[in-house]
ChimeraX commands (.cxc) that place a marker at each C-alpha (Angstrom):
marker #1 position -7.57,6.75,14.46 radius 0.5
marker #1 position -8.24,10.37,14.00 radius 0.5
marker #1 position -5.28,11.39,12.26 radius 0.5
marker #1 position -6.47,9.22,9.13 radius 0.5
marker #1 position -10.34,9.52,9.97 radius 0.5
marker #1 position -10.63,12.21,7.26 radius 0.5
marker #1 position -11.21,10.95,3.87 radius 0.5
marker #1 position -8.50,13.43,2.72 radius 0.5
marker #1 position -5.86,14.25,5.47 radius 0.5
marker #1 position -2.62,15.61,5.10 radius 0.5
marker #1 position -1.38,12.57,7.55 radius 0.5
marker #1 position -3.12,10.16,5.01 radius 0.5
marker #1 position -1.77,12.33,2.02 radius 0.5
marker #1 position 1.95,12.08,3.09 radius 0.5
marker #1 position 1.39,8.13,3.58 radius 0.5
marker #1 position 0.05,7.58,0.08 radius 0.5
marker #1 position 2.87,9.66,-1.33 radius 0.5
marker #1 position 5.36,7.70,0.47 radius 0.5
marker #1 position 3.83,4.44,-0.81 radius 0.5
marker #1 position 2.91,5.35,-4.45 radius 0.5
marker #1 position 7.05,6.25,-4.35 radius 0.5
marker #1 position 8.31,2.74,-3.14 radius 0.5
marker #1 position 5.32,1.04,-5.10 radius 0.5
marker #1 position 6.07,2.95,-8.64 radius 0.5
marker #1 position 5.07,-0.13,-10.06 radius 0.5
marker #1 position 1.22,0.56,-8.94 radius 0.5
marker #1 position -0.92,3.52,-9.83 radius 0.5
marker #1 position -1.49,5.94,-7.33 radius 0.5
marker #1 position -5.28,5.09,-7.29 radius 0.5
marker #1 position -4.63,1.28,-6.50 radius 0.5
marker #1 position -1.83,2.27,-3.70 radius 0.5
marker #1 position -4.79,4.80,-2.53 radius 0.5
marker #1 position -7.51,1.87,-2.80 radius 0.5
marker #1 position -4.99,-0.56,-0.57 radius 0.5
marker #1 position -4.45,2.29,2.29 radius 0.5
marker #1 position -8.33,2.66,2.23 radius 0.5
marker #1 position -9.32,-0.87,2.48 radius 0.5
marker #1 position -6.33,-1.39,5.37 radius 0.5
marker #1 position -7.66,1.52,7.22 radius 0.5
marker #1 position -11.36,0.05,6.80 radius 0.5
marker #1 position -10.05,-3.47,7.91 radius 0.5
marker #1 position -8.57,-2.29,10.60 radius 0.5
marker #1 position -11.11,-0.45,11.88 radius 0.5
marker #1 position -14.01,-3.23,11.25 radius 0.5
marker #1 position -11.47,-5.63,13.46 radius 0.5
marker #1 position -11.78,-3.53,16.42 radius 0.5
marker #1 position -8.01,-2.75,15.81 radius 0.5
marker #1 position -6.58,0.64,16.10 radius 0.5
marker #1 position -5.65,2.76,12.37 radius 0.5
marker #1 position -2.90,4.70,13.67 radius 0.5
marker #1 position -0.77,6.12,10.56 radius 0.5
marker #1 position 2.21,4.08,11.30 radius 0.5
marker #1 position -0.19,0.67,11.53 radius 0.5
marker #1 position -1.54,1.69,8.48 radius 0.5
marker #1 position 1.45,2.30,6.59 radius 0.5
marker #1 position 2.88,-0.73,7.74 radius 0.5
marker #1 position 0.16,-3.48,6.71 radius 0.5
marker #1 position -0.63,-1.51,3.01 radius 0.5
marker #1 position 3.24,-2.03,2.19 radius 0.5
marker #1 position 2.84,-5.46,3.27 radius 0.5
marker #1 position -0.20,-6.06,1.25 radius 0.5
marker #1 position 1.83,-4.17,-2.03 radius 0.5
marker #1 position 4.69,-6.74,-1.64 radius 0.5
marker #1 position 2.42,-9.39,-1.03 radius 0.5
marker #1 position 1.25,-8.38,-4.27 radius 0.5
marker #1 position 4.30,-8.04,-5.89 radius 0.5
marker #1 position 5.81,-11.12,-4.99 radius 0.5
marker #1 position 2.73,-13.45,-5.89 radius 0.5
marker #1 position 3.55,-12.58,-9.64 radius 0.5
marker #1 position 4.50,-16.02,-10.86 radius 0.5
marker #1 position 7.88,-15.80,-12.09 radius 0.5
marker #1 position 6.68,-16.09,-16.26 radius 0.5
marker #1 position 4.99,-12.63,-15.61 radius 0.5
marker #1 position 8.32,-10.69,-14.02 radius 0.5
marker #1 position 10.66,-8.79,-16.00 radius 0.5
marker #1 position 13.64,-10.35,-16.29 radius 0.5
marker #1 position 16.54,-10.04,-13.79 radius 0.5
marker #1 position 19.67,-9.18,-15.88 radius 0.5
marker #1 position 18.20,-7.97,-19.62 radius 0.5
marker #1 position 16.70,-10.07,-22.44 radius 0.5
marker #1 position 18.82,-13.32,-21.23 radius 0.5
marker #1 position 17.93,-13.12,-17.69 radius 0.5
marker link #1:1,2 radius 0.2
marker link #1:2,3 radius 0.2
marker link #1:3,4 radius 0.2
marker link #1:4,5 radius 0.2
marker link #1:5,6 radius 0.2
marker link #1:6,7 radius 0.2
marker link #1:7,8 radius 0.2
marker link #1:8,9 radius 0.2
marker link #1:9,10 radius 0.2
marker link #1:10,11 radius 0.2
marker link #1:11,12 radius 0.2
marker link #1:12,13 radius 0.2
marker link #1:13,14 radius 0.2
marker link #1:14,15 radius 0.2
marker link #1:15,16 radius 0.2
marker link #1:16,17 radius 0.2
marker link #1:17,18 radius 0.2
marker link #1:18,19 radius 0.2
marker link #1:19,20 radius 0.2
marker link #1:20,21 radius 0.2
marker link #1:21,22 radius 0.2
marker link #1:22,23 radius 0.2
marker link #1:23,24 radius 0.2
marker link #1:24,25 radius 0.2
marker link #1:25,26 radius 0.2
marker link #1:26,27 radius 0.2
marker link #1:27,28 radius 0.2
marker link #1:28,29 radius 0.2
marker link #1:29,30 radius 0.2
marker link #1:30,31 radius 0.2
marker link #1:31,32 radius 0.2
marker link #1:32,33 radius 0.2
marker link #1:33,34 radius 0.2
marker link #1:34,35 radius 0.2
marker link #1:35,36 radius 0.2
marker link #1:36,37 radius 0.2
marker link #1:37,38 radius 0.2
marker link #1:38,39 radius 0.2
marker link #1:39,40 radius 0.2
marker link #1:40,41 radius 0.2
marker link #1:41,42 radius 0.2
marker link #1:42,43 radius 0.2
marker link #1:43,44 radius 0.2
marker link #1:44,45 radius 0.2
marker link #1:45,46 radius 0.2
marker link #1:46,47 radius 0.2
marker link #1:47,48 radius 0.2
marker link #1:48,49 radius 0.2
marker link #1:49,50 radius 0.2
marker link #1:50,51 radius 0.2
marker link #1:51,52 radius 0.2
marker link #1:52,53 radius 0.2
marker link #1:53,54 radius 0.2
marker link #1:54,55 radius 0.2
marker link #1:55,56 radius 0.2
marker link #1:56,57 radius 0.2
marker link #1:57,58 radius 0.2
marker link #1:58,59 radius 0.2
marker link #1:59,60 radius 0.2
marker link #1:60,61 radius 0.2
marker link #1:61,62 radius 0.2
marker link #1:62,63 radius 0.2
marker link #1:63,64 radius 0.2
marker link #1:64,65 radius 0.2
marker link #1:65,66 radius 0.2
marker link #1:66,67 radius 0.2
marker link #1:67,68 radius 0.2
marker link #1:68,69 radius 0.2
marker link #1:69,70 radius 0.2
marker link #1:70,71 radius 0.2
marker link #1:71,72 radius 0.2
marker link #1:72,73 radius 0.2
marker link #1:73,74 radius 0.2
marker link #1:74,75 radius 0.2
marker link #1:75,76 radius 0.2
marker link #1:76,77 radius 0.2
marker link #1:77,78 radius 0.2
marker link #1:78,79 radius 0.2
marker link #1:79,80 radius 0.2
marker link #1:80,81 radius 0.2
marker link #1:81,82 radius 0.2
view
């Protein structure tokens, strides 16, 4: 866990970064919140926060989030018609 203990590390930085660009649909602050709270979960389950870990279950928890949109809420597939 020490690469992302810091509350500000370049490891942490670069995974953000990578996550606010394949989640441009979120603000940076709630892709920032959602590595956070992984990181804390992790950590509070005994489990270990290693960058790639963390990377991997905050871009689950985005799409998770993305998909749960019911369908009346998503933009529509092919224009104004659908």
């Amino acid at each position: 866990m020490p690469a992302l203990a810091g509350h500000r590390s370049e490891t942490r930085d670069a995974l953000e970064r990578r996550l606010c660009e394949e989640f441009a649909t979120f603000s940076a602050d709630t892709v920032r919140r959602c590595v956070g709270d992984v990181q804390a979960c992790m950590s509070h389950l005994g489990l270990e926060a290693t960058p790639a870990s963390v990377e991997r279950m905050a871009r689950e928890h985005l799409t998770g989030i993305l998909k749960s949109e019911p369908p009346s809420g998503r933009a529509p597939a092919g224009g104004p018609d659908g």
